[in-house]
RONUGU-383429 format. One line per 5 residues: number of its first residue (from 1); for each residue y, z negated, x negated of N, C-alpha, C. Coordinates in steps of 0.001 Angstrom, whole numbers, padded with zeros to 6 digits, always signed. Example, Ala and Ser with C-alpha at 12.3 -4.5 7.8 and 13.67 -1.06 7.14 Angstrom:
RONUGU-383429
1	-005690:-007800:-013190:-004500:-007800:-012300:-003300:-007800:-013200  -002250:-007080:-012850:-001060:-007140:-013670:+000030:-007870:-012900
***
This chain:
RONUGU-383429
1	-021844:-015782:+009476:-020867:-016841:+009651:-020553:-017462:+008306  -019502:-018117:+008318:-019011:-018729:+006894:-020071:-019789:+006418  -020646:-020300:+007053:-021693:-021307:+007035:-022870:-021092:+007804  -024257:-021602:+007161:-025633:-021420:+007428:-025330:-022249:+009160  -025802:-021511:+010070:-026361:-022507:+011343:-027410:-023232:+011673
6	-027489:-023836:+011851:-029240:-024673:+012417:-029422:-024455:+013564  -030266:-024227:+014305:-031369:-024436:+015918:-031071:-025560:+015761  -031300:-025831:+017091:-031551:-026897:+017707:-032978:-027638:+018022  -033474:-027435:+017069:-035382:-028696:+017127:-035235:-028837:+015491  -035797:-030563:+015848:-035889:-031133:+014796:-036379:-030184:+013530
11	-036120:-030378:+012331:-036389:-030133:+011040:-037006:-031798:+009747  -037796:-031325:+009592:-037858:-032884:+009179:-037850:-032469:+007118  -036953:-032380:+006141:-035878:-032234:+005353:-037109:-033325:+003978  -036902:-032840:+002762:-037515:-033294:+002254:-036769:-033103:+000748  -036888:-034538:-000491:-036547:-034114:-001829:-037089:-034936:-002623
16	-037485:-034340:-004001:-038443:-035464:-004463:-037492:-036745:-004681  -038514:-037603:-004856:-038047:-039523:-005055:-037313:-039345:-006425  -037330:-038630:-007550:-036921:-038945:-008684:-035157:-038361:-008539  -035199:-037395:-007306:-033764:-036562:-007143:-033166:-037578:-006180  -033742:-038285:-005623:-033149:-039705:-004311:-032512:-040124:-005449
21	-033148:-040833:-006511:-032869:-041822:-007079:-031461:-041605:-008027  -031553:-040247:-008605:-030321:-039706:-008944:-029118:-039765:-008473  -029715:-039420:-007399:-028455:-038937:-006228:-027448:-040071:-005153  -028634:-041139:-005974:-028003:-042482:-005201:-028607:-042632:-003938  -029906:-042229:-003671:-030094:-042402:-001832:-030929:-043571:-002746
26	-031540:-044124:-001527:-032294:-045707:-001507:-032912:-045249:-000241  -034387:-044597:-000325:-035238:-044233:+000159:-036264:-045166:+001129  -035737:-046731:+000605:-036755:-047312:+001114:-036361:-048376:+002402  -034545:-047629:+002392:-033746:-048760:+003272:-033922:-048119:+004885  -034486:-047076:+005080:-035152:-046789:+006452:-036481:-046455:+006192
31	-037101:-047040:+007687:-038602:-047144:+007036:-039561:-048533:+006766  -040529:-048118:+006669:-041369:-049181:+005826:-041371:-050008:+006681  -042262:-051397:+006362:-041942:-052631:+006987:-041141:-053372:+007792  -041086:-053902:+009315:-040081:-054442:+010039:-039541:-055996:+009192  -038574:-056226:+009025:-038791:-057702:+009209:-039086:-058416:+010440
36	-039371:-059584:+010307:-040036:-060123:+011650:-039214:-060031:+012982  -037838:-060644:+012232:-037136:-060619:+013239:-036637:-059402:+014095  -036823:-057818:+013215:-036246:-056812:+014059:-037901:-056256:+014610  -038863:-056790:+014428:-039599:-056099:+014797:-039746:-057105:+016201  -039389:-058238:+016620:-039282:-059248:+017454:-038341:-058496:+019197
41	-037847:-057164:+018565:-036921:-056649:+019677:-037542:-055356:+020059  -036987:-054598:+020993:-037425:-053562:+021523:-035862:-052883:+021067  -035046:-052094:+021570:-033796:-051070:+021544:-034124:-050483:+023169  -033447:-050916:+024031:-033286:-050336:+025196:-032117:-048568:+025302  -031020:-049233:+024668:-029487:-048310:+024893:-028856:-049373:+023765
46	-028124:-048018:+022958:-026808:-048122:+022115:-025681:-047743:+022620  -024729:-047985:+022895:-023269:-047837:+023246:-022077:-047983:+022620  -022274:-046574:+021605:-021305:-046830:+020119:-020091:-045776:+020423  -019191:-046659:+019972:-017649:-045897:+019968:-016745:-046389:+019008  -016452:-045084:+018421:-015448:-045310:+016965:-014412:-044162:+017043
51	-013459:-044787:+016354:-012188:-043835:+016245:-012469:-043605:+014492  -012085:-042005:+014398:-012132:-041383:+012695:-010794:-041016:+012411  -010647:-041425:+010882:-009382:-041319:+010610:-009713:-040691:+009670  -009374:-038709:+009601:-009962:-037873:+008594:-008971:-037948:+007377  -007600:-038575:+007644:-006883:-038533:+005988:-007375:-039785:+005788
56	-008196:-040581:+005805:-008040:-041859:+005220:-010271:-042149:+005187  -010299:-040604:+005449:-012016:-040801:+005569:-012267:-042144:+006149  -011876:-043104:+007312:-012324:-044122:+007545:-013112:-043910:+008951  -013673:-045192:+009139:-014010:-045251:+010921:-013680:-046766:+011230  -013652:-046581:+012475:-013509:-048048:+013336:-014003:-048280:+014420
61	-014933:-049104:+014751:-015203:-049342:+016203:-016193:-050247:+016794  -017509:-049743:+017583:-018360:-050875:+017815:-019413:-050102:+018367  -020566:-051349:+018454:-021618:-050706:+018454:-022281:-051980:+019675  -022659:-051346:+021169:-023391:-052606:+021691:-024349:-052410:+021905  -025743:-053135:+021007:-027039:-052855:+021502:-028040:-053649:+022671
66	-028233:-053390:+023764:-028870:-053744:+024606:-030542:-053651:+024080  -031124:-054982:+024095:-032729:-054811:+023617:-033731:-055861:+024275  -035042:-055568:+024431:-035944:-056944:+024937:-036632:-057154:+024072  -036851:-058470:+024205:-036746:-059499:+023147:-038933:-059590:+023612  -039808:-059060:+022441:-040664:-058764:+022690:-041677:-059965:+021726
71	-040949:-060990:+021090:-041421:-062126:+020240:-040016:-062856:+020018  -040464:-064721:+020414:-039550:-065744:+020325:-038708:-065008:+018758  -036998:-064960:+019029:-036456:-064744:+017713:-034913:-065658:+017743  -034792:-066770:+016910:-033295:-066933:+016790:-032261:-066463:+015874  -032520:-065562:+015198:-032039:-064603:+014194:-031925:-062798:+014650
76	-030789:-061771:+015219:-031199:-060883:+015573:-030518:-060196:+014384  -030922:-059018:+013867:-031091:-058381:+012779:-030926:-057276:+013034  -029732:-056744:+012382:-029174:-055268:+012582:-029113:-054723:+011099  -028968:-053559:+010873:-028925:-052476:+009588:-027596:-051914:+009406  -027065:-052185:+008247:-025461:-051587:+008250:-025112:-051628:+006874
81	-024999:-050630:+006267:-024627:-049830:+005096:-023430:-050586:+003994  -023380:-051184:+002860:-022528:-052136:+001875:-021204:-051363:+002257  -021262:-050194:+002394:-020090:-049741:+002835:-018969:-049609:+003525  -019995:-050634:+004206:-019129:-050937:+006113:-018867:-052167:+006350  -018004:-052800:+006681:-017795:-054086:+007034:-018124:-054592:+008529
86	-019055:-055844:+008880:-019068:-055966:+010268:-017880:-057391:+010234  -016691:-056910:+011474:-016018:-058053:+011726:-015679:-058887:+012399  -016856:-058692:+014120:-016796:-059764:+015064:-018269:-058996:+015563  -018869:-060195:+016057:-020154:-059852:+016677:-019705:-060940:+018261  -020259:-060196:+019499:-019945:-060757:+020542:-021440:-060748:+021424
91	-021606:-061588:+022307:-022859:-061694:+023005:-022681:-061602:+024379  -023224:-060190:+025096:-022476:-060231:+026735:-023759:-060392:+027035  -023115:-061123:+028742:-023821:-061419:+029595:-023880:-060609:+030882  -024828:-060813:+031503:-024775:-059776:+032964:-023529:-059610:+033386  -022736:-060626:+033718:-020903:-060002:+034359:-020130:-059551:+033008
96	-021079:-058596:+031788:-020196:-058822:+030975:-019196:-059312:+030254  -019455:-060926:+030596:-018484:-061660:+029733:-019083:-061826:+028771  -017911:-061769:+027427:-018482:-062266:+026303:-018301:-063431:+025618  -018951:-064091:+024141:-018679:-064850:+023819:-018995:-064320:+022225  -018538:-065398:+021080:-018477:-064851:+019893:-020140:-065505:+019618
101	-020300:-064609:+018772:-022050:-064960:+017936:-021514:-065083:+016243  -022192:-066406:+015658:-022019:-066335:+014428:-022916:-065372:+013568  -022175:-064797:+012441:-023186:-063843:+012077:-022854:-063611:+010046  -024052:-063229:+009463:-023854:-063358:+008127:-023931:-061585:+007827  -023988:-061049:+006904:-024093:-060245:+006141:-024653:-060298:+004852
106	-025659:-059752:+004868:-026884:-060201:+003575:-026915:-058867:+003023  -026380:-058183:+002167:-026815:-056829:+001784:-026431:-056073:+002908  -027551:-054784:+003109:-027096:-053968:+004396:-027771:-054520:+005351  -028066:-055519:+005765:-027924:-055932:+006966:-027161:-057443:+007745  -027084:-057253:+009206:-026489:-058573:+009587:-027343:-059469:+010247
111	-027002:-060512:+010024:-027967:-061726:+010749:-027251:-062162:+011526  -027506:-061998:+012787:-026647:-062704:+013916:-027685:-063550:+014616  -026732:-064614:+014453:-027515:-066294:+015025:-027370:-066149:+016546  -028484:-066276:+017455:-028170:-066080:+018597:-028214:-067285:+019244  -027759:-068635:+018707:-027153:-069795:+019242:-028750:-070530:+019578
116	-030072:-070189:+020342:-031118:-071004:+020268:-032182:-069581:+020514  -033305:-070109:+020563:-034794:-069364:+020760:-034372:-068161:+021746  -034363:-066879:+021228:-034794:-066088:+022646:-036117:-065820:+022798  -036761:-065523:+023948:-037656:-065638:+024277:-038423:-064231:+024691  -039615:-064039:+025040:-040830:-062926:+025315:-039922:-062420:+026878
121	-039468:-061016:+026799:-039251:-060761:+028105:-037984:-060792:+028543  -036870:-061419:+027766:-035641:-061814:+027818:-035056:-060375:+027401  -033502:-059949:+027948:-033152:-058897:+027869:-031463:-059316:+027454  -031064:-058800:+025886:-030057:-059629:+025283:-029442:-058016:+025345  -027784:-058357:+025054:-026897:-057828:+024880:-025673:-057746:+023484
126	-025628:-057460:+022353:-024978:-057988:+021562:-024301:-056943:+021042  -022553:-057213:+020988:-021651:-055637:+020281:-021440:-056499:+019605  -021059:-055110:+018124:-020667:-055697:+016559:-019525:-054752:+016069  -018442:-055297:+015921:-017036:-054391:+015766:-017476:-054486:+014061  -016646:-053606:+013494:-017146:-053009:+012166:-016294:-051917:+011832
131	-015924:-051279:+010658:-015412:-050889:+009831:-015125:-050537:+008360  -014394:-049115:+008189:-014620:-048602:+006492:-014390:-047739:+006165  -014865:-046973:+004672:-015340:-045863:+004309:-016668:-045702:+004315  -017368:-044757:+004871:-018632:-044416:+005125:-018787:-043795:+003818  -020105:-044002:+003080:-020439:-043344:+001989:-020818:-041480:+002415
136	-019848:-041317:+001148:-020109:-039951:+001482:-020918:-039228:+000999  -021588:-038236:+002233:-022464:-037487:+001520:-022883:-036665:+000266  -023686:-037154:-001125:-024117:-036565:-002182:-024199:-034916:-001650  -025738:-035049:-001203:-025741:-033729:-000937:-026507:-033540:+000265  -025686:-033762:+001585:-025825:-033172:+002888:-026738:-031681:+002716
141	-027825:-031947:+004077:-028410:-033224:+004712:-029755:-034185:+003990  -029989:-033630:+002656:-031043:-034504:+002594:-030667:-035625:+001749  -029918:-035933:+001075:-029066:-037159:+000856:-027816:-037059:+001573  -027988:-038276:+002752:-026880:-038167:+003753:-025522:-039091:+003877  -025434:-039216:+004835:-023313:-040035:+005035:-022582:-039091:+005736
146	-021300:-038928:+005396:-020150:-038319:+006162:-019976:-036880:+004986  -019522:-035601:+005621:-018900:-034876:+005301:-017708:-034666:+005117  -016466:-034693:+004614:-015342:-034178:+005033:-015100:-032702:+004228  -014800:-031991:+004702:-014560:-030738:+004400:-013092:-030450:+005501  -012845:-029057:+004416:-011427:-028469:+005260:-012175:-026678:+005908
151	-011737:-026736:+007151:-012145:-025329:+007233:-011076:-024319:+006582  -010963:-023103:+007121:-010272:-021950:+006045:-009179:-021918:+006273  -008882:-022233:+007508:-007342:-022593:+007659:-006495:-023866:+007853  -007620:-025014:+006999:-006962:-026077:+006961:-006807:-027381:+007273  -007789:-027057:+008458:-008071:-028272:+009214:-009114:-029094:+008780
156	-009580:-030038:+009354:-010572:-031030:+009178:-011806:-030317:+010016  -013299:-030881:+008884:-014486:-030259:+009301:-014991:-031371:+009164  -015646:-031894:+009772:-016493:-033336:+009326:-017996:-033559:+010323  -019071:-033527:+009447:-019823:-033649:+009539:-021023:-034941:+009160  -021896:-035354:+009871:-022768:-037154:+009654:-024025:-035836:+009422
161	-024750:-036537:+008219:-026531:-036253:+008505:-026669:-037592:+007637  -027606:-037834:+008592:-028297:-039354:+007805:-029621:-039217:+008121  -030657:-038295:+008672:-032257:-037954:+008771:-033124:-038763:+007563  -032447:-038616:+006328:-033446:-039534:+005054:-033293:-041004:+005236  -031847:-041186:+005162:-030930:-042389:+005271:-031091:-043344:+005999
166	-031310:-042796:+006869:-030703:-043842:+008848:-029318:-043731:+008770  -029225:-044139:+010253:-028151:-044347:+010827:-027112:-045374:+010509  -027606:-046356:+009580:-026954:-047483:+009022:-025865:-046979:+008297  -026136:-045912:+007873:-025050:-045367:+006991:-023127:-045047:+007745  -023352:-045014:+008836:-022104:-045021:+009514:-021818:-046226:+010759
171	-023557:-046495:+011422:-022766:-048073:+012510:-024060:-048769:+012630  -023915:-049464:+013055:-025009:-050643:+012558:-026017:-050730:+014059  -027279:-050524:+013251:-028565:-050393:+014566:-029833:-050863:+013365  -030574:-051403:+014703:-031953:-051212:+014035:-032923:-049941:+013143  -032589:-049674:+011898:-032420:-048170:+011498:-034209:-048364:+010804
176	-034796:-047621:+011962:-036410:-047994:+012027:-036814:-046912:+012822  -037766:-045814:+012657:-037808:-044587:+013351:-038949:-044583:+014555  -039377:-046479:+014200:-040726:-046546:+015680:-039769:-047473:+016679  -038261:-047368:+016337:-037635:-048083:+017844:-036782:-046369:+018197  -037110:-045985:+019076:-036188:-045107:+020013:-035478:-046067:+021022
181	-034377:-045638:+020838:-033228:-046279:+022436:-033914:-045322:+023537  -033639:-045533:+024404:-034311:-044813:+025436:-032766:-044017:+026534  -031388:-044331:+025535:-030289:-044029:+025900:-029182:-043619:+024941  -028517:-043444:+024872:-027446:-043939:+023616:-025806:-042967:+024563  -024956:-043729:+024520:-023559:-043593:+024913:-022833:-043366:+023597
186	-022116:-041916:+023619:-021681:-042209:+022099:-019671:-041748:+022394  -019283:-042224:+022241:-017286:-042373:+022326:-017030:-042292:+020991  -016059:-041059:+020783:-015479:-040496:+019616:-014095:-040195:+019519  -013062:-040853:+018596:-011609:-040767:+018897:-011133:-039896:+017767  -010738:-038996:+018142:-010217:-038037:+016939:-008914:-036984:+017317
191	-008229:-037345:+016136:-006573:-036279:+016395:-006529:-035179:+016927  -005941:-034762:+017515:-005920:-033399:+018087:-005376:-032443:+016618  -006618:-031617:+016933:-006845:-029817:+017654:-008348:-030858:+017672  -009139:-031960:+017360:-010393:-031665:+016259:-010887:-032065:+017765  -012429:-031209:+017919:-013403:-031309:+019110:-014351:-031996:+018141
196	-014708:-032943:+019303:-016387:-033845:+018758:-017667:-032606:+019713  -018530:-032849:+018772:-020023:-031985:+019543:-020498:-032988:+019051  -021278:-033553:+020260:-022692:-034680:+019789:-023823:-034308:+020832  -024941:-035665:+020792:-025779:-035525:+021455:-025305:-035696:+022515  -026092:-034826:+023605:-026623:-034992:+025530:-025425:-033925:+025951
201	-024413:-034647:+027031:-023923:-034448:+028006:-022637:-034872:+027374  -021152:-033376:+027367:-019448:-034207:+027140:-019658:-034893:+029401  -019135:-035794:+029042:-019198:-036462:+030456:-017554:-036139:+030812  -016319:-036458:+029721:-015208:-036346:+030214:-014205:-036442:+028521  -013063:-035651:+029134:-011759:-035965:+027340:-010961:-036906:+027618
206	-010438:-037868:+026978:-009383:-038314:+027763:-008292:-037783:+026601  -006791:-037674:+027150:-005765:-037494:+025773:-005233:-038549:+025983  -004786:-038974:+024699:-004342:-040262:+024612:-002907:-039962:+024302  -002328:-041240:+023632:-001185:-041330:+023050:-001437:-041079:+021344  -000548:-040869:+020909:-000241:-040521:+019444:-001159:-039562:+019123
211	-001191:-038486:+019869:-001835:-037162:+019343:-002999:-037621:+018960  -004059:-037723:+019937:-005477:-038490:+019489:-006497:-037973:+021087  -007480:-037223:+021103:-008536:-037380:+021997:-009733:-038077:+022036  -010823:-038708:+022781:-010947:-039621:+022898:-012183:-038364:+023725  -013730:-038342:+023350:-014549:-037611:+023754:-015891:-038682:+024165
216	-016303:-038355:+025205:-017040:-039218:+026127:-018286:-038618:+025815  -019692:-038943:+024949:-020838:-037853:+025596:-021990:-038622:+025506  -023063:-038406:+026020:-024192:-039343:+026595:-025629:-038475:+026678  -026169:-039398:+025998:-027482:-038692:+025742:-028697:-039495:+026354  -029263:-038673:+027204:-030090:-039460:+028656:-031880:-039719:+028055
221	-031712:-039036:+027109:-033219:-039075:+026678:-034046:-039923:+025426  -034858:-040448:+025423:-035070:-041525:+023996:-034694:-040530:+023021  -034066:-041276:+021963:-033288:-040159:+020710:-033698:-041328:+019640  -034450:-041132:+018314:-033951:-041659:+017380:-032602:-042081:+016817  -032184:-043075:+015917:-031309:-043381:+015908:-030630:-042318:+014663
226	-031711:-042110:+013986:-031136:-041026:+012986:-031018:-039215:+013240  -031022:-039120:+014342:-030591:-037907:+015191:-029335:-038166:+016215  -028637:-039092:+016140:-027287:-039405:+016918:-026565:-038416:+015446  -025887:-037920:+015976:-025149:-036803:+014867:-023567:-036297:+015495  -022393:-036544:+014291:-021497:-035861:+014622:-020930:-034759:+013962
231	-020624:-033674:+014904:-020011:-032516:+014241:-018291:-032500:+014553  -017514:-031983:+013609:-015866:-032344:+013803:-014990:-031333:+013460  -014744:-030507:+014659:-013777:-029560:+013750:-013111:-029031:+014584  -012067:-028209:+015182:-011178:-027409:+015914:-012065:-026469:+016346  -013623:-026619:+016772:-014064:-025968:+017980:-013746:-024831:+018303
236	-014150:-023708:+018781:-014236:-022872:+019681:-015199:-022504:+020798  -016030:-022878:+021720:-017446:-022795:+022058:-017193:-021697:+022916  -019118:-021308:+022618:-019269:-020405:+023749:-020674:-020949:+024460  -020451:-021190:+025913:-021254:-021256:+027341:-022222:-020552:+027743  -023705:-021071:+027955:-024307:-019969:+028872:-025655:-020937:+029400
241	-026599:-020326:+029815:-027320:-021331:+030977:-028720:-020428:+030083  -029803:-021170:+029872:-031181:-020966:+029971:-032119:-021707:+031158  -032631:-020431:+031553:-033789:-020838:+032719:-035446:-021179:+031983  -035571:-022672:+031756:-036445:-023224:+030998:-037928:-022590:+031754  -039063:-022628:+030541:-040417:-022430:+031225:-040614:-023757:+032474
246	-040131:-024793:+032575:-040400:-026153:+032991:-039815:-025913:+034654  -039106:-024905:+034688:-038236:-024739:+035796:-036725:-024802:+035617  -036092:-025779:+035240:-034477:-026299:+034856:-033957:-025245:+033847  -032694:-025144:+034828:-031517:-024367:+033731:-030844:-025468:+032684  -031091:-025380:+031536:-030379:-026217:+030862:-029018:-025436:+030248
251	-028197:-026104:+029821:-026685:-025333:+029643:-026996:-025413:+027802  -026647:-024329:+027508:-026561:-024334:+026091:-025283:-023667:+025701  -024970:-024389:+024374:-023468:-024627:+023956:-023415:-023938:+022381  -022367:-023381:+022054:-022566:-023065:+020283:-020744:-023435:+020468  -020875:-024487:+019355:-019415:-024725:+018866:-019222:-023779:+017371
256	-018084:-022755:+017574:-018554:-022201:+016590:-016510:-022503:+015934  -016407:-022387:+014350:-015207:-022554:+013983:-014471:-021130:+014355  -012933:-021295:+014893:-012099:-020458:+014968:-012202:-018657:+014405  -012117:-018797:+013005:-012194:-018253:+012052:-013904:-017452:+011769  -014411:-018252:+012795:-016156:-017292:+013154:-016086:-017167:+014428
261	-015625:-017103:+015073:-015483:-016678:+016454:-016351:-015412:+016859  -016099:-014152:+016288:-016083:-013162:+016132:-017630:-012770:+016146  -018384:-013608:+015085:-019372:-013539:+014433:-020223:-014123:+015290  -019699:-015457:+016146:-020085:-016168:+016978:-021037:-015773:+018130  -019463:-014754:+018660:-020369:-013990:+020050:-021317:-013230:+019295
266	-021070:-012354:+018407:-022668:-011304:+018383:-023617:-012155:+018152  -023507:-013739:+017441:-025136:-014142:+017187:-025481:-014976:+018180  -024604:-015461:+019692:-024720:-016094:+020582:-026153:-015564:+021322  -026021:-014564:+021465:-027458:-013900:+022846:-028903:-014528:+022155  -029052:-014944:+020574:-029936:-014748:+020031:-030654:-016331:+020137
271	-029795:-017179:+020779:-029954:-018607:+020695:-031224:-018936:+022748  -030761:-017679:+023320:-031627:-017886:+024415:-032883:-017069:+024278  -033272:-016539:+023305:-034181:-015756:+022315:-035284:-016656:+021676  -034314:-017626:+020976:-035174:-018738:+020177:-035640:-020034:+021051  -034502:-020403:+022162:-035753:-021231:+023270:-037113:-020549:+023845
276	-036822:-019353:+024441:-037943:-018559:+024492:-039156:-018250:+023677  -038809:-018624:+022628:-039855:-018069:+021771:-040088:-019348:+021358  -039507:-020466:+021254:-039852:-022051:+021019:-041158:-022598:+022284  -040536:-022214:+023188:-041357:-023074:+024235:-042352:-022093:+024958  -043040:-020973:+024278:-043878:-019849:+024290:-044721:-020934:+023338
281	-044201:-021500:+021907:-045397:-021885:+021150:-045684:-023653:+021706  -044802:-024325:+021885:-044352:-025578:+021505:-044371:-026441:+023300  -043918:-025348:+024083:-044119:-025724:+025546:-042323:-026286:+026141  -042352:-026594:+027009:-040848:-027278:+027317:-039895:-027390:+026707  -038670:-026923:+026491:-037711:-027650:+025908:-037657:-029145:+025832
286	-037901:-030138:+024962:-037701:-031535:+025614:-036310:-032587:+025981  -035226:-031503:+025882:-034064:-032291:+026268:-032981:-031248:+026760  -033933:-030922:+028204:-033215:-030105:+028547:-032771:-030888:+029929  -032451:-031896:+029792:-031891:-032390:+031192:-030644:-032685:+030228  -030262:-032302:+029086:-028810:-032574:+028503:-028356:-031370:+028171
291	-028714:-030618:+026735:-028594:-029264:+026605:-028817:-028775:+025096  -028825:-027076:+024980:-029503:-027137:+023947:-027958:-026652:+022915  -027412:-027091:+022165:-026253:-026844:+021142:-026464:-026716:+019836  -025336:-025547:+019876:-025702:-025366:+018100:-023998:-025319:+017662  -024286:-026030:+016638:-022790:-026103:+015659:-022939:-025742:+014429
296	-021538:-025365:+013695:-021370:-024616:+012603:-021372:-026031:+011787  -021896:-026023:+010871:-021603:-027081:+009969:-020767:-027173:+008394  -020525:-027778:+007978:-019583:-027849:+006639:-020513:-027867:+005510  -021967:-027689:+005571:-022786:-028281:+004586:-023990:-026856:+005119  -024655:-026249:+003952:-025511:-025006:+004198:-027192:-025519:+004840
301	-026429:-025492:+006080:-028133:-025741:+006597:-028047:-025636:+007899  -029212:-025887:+008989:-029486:-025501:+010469:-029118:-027698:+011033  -028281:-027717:+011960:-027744:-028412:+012293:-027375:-027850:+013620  -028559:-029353:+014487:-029006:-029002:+015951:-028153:-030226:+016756  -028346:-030061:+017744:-027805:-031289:+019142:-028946:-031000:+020016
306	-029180:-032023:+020217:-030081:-032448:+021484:-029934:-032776:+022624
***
């Protein structure tokens, strides 16, 4: 294929600290130490949806994190990249009404005042609309951000790895690898021909107006926040079903580009080969109640979906 593929199970990606530092990553902005206040929350479900604008490399959209509040905090504390602007923070309530939350921006992160004490046990709701240029990736995936690339005939290829980084680098979460969401909803708006592949389950497309689709997909299983991943390009996939050791057929997917099509099908059979021989050493697939996908990426490396 024109580009290296990845499996689908984690890879955990490594470069020395003196090549971070070169390269512009800041190694120490996921990781390490909670502050009090984010370590004060749990991450139940993220429910992020942004529209990409590939001539203008931008994004736009929002991010609502549902969390329990596991130590008194009146300060809630999110992670979000100098790159990105946050420009309304809102606080819903059970009938989903909202109201505005005052909120600062200190560096890469936001301080949102949550009006008095929340409390041990309390279960808060807070979306943060936001916007930008996402820093782009040095050198995808182990110094991460956005890809943009053109495939061979022209179109837009765009690819996220943020595994060193966090997730801060494109929408704003607690970017800390001992909070798993135990959900994440992810909504992706992008021009037509371009298909989104992300994590879990496509649930539904919608087409919109002004030549724009609008991709629904949902990932049912705790996911780090720095494994939410998007792949972007004029798609071609090919379909087929694995019958897991666990019992469950999980559906596995290869989005492969146009222009590898070809190449696609002959290396397709080989992907129900490598679950087999994964969960011979390793045991279960573990996210096979969503599915197992593999995409072509813009950047030379193995680049999985969960």
């Amino acid at each position: 294929m024109s580009r290296t593929i990845a499996l689908a199970f984690l890879l955990t990606f490594a470069i020395p600290l003196h090549a971070q530092r070169q390269l512009g990553a800041r190694p120490t902005d996921s990781g390490g130490p909670l502050l009090p206040e984010q370590a004060a929350y749990d991450v139940t479900f993220y429910d992020l949806a942004l529209a990409i604008n590939p001539e203008q490399r931008s994004i736009e959209g929002s991010v609502c994190v549902e969390a329990k509040i596991v130590q008194p905090i009146e300060w809630f504390v999110l992670d979000l990249d100098t790159a990105l602007t946050a420009t309304k923070v809102e606080l819903l309530n059970r009938a989903l009404q909202t109201s505005a939350l005052k909120f600062e921006k200190r560096g890469s992160r936001i301080w949102i005042h949550m009006r008095n004490s929340r409390q041990s046990g309390e279960q808060v709701s807070v979306r943060v609309f936001y916007n930008g240029k996402p820093k782009i990736a040095p050198m995808p995936p182990w110094v991460g951000g956005f890809t943009w690339a053109k495939t061979a005939e022209g179109q837009h290829w765009i690819a996220t790895s943020v595994q060193n980084d966090g997730a801060d680098l494109w929408w704003p979460c607690k970017d800390h690898p001992s909070d798993e969401a135990d959900s994440v909803a992810i909504t992706v708006t992008v021009p037509k021909p371009l298909v989104v592949a992300s994590n879990g389950k496509l649930r539904r497309v919608s087409e919109n107006p002004k030549q724009t689709r609008t991709y629904f997909w949902f990932h049912s299983n705790p996911i780090n926040n720095y494994n939410v991943a998007l792949n972007i390009a004029p798609y071609r996939t090919l379909e087929t079903t694995y019958k897991s050791t666990a019992g469950e057929t999980v559906p596995v997917i290869f989005y492969a580009l146009p222009e590898s099509f070809d190449k696609a099908q002959a290396l397709f059979p080989q992907l129900n080969e490598h679950l087999a021989f994964y969960e011979k050493l390793l045991g279960p697939y573990p996210f096979r109640a969503d599915k197992y996908g593999v995409a072509e990426t813009p950047h030379l490396v193995l680049q999985r979906d969960f």
